[in-house]
C-alpha positions in Angstrom: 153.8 102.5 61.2 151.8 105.2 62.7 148.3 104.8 63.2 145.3 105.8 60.5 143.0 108.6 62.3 139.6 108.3 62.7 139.2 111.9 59.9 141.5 110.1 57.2 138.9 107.0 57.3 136.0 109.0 57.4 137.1 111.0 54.3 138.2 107.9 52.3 135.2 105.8 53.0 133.3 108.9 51.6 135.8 109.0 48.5 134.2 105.7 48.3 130.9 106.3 47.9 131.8 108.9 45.8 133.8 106.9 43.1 130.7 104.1 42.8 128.6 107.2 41.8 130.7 106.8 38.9 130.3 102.8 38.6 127.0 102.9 39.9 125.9 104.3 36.5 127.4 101.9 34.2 125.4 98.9 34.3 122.5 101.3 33.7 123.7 103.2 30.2 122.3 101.0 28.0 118.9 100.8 29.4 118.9 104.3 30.3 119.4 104.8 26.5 116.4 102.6 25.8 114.2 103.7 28.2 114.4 107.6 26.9 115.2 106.5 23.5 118.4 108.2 23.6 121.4 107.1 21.2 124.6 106.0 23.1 126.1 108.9 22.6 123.8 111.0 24.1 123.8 108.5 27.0 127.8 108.8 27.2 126.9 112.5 27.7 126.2 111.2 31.2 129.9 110.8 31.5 130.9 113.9 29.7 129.4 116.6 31.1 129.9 114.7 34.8 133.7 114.9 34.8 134.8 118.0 32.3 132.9 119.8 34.8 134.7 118.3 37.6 137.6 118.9 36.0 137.1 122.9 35.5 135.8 122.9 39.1 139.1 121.1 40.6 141.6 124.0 39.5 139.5 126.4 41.8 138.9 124.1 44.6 142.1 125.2 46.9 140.5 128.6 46.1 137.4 127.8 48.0 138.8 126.0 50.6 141.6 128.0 51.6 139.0 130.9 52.6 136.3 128.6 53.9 138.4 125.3 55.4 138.7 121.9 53.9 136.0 120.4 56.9 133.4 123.1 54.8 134.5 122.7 51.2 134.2 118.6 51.6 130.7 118.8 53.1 129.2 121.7 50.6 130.0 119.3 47.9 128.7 116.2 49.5 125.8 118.3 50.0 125.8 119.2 46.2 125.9 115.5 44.8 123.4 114.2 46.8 120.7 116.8 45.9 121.8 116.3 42.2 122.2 113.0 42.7 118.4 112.7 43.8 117.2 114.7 41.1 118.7 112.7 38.2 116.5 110.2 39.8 114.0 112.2 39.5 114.4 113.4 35.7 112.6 112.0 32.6 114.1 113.0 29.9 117.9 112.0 29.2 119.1 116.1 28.6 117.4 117.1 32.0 120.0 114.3 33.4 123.0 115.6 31.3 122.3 119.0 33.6 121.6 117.5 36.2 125.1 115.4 35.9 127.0 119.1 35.2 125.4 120.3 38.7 126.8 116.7 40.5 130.3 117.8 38.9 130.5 120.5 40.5 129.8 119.1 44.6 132.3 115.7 43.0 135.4 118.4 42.0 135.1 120.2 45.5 135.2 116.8 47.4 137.4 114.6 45.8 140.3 117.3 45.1 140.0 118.5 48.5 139.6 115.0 50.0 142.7 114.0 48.8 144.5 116.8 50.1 142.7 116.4 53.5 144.1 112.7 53.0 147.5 113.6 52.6 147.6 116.4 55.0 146.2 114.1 58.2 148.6 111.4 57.5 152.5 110.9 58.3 153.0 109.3 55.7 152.0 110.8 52.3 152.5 107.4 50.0 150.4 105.6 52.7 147.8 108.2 52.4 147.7 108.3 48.4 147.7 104.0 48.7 144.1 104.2 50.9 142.8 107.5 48.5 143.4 105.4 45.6 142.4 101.9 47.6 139.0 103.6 48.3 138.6 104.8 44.6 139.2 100.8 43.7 136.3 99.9 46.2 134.0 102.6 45.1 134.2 101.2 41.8 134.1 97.6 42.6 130.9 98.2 44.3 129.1 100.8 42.3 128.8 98.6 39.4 127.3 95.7 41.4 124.9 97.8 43.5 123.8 99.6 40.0 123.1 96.4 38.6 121.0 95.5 41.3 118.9 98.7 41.7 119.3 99.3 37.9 117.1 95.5 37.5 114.4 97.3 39.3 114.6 100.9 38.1 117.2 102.6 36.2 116.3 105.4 38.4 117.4 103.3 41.7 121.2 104.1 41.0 121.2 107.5 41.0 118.6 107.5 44.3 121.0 105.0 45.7 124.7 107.8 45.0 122.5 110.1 47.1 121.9 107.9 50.2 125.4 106.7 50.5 126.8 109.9 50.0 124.3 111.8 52.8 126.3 108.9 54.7 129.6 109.8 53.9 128.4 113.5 54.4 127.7 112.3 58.1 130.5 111.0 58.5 132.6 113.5 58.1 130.4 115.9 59.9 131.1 113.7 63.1 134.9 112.5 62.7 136.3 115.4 60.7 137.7 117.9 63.2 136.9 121.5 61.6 139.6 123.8 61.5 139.2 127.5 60.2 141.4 128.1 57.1 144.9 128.7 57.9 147.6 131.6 56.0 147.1 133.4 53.5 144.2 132.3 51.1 145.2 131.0 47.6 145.0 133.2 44.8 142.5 132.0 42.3 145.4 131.2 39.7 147.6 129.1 42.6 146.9 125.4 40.4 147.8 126.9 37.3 150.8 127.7 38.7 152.2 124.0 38.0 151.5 124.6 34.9 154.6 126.8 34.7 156.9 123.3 36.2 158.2 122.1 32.9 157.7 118.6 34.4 154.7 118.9 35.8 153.5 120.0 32.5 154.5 116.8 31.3 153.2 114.4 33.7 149.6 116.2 33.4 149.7 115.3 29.7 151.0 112.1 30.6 147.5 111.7 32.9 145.5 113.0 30.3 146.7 110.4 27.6 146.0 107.9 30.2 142.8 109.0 32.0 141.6 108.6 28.4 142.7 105.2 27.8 141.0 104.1 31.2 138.1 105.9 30.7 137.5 104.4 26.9 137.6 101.3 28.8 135.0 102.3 32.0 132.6 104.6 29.8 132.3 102.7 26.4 132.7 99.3 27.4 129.2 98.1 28.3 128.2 99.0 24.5 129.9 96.8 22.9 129.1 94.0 25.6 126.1 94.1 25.3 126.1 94.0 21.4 128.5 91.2 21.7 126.2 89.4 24.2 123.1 90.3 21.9 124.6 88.7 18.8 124.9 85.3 20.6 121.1 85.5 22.0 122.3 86.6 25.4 120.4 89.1 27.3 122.7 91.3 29.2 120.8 93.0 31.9 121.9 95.6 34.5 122.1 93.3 36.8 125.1 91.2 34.1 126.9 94.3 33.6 127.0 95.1 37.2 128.9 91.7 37.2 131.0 92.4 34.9 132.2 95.9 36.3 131.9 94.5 39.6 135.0 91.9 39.0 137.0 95.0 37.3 136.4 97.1 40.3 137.9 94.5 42.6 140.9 93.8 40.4 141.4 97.6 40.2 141.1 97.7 44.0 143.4 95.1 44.2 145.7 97.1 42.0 145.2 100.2 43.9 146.2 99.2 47.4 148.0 95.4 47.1 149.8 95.8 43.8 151.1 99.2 43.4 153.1 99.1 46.2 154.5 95.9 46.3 155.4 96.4 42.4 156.7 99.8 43.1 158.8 98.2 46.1 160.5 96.0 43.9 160.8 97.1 40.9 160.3 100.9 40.6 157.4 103.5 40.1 158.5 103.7 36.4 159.2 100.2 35.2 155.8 99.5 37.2 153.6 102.5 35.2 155.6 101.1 31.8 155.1 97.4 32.2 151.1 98.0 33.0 150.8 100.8 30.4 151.5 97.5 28.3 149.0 95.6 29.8 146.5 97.4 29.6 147.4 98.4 25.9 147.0 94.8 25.1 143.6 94.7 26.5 142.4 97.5 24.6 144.0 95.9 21.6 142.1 92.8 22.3 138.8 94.8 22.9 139.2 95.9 19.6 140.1 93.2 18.0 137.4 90.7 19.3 133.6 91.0 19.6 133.7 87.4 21.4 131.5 88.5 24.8 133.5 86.0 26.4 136.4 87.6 25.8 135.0 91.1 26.2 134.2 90.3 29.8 137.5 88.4 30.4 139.4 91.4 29.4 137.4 94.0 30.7 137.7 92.6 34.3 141.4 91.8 33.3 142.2 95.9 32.4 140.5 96.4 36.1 143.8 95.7 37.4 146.3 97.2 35.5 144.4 100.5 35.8 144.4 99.9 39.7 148.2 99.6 39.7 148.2 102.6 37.0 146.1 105.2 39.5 148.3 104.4 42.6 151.4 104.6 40.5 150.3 107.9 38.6 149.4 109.7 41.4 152.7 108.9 43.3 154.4 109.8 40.3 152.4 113.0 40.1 151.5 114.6 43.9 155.5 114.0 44.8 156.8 115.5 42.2 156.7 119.4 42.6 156.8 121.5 45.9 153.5 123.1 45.5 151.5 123.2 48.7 149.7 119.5 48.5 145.7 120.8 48.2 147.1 123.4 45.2 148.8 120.0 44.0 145.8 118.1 44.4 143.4 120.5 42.7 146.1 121.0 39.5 146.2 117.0 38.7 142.8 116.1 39.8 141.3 118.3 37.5 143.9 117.5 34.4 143.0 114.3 34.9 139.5 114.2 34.7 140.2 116.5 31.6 141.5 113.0 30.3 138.4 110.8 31.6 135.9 113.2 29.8 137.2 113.9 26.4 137.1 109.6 26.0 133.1 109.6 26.1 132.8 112.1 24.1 135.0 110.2 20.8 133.4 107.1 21.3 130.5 107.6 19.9 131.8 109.5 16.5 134.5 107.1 16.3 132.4 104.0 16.8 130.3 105.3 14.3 132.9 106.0 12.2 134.8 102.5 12.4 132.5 100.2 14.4 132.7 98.7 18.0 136.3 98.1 18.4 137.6 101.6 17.1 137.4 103.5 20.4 139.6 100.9 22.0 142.0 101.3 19.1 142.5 105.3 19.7 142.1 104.2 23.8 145.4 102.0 23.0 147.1 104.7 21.2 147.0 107.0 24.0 148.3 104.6 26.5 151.4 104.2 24.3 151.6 108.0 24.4 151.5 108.2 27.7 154.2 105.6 27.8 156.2 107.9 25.8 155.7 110.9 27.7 156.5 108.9 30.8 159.7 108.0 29.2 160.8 111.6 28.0 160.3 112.5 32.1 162.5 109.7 32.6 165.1 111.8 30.4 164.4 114.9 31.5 165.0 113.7 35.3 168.1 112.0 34.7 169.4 115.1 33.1 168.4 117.6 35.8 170.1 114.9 38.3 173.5 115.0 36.4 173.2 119.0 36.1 172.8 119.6 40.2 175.7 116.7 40.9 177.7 119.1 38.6 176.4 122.3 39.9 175.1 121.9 43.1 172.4 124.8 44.4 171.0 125.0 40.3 
C-alpha cells in the first residue's frame, strides 16, 4: 500500500473544515430564526442559496483551474469562504446572510470540486483517495455540529466566525504542503463537464445523485425543526448546544460509514447490493421521521440515517467518478455540482411541504426519492449488463 503524501492530507483535512461549515450551521437554524425573527423557511434559505450556487459554480471549476492550476483554484476559494464566512458573522439581518451564503458558494464549489480531483490525482490509488475525500467529509460533519453547538450557546454568530478560522487554517495548509504546479495541456473548454452529460450512463447516475442528495439533505437541513418541536412539546428545551449533540453522533456514524463501512461492505458484497441495501435503510429512517414526532426517536433515528448516508457518499462516488473516461477534475466538477443540485432543491420543499402536510411530510417526499434513486440505480444495473453481453458478442463496440 503506497504511502498517503503530505499534499493529499493537507487537502483533505481542509475538505474537513470545509464540510463542518455545513454542520457548523445546523445547531444554530432555529435560533438564528428566532433571533432575526425569520420563518424556517427563510432560515433553510441558508442552505439553499449555499449549495445551488455551489452547484452552478462546480460545472466551471475545471475551467478555472485548468488555466490557473489546481494549487491556485483551491486557495482562491478558501480565500473566498473565509471572508464570506466572517461576514455572515457579521450580518444582522437573516437576507444579508442568504447573500452572503451565495458569495461562500462560490469559494466552497472551486475548493471542494477541485479538491477532490487534486485527491485523486496525488494518489495511486483512486478508491483509496475517494475513501479519505469522503472519510474527511464524515469528520467535517461530525464535528461541525458539535463545535456549532458550542459557539452557537454563546452566539449564533460564533459559528460562522468559527468556518472562517478553521478554513484560513486549511488555507495555510495547503499554501505550505501543496506543491504548485502551472496548469498543464490544453485548457478545458468551458463546456468540458457538460460533456458527461452526453454519456447515457452518466446521465443516469447524476439523476440517481440528485434523487439521493435530496433524501440526505431532507434529513441534514430539515431535521433540527422538527426536533426541536418534538423536544418542545414534552417541555424540553433544545439548545444549540443539544442539537450540536445530536448532529454530532450522526456525523460520526456517517464518518464511520464513509471510511470503515463502505469498503468493507463493498468488499464483500458489492458496490450495488451495498448502495441498494442502505438506500433501504435509510428509507426506513425517513419513514420513521415521518411517522413519529417521539424526540426520542427523532434523535435515535437521526443519528441512525448518519450512517447509512456515510456508506451511501463513499459508495456513490465510487459508483460515479469510475464510471466514465472523462479526465478526473472534468469528472469531479460534472458530479459534484449535480449533486449539490440534489442537496439544494431539499431546503427549499421543506418548508411548503411542511406547511402543507405538517412535520413529517418532507421526510415522506425525502423517502420517495431514495426509492427513486434505488430504481435508477437498478435500471444502470440493466443497462450495464446489457452493454457487457453486446462487447462479449462484438468485441471493439
Amino acid at each position: 500500500m503506497s504511502k498517503i503524501r503530505p499534499a493529499v492530507w493537507a487537502v483533505t483535512i481542509a475538505c474537513a473544515f470545509s464540510y463542518m461549515g455545513i454542520g457548523l450551521v445546523d445547531p444554530i437554524l432555529p435560533t438564528i430564526s428566532a433571533s432575526l425573527h425569520a420563518s424556517p423557511g427563510q432560515t433553510e434559505l441558508l442552505f439553499t442559496t449555499y449549495l445551488i450556487v455551489t452547484a452552478i459554480v462546480m460545472f466551471f471549476a475545471s475551467w478555472v483551474s485548468s488555466r490557473i492550476g489546481r494549487k491556485a483554484t483551491l486557495m482562491i476559494g478558501l480565500g473566498i469562504v473565509v471572508s464570506f464566512a466572517a461576514l455572515c458573522g457579521l450580518a444582522g439581518n437573516v437576507n444579508v446572510i442568504i447573500g452572503f451564503r451565495g458569495g461562500w458558494g462560490v469559494g466552497n464549489a472551486l475548493f471542494v470540486s477541485t479538491a477532490l480531483a487534486t485527491v485523486l490525482g496525488a494518489s495511486a490509488e483512486p478508491r483509496r483517495a475517494i475513501m479519505l475525500y469522503e472519510g474527511a467529509l464524515g469528520a467535517g460533519m461530525a464535528l461541525g455540529p458539535l463545535v456549532g453547538g458550542l459557539l452557537g450557546g454563546i452566539s449564533w454568530r460564533g459559528p460562522f466566525f468559527g468556518t472562517a478560522v478553521l478554513m484560513a487554517v486549511g488555507l495555510i495548509a495547503i499554501t505550505i504542503f501543496v506543491p504548485y504546479k502551472p496548469a498543464q495541456g490544453t485548457p478545458r473548454p468551458v463546456s468540458a463537464p457538460f460533456k458527461a452529460l452526453g454519456d447515457k450512463r452518466m446521465r443516469l447516475l447524476m439523476l440517481a445523485a440528485v434523487c439521493y442528495n435530496y433524501g440526505y439533505f431532507t434529513l441534514l437541513a430539515y431535521a433540527p425543526f422538527p426536533l426541536h418541536e418534538a423536544a418542545a412539546r414534552t417541555g424540553w428545551e433544545f439548545s444549540p448546544i443539544d442539537l450540536g449533540l445530536v448532529f454530532f453522533g450522526w456525523g460520526l456514524l456517517l464518518a464511520g460509514g464513509s471510511v470503515l463501512g463502505a469498503p468493507w461492505l463493498s468488499k464483500h458484497y458489492g458496490v450495488r447490493h451495498t448502495l441498494v441495501a442502505c438506500l433501504a435503510g435509510l428509507t426506513v429512517v425517513e419513514i420513521v421521521l415521518a411517522a413519529s414526532l417521539n424526540p426520542v426517536v427523532q434523535i435515535v433515528f437521526v443519528i441512525i440515517g448518519g450512517g447509512f448516508i456515510g456508506i451511501l457518499n463513499t459508495a456513490m462516488t465510487e459508483l460515479a467518478t469510475l464510471a466514465t473516461d472523462l479526465p478526473q477534475d472534468v469528472a469531479s466538477s460534472s458530479y459534484s455540482g449535480v449533486r449539490f443540485i440534489g442537496g439544494a432543491i431539499a431546503p427549499t420543499l421543506t418548508g411548503p411541504l411542511s406547511a402543507l402536510w405538517g412535520a413529517g411530510g418532507p421526510y415522506w417526499i425525502g423517502a420517495a426519492s431514495l426509492v427513486a434513486t434505488a430504481g435508477l440505480l437498478w435500471l444502470d444495473h440493466v443497462m450495464t449488463v446489457r452493454r457487457a453481453g453486446r462487447l462479449a458478442l462484438h468485441p471493439g463496440v
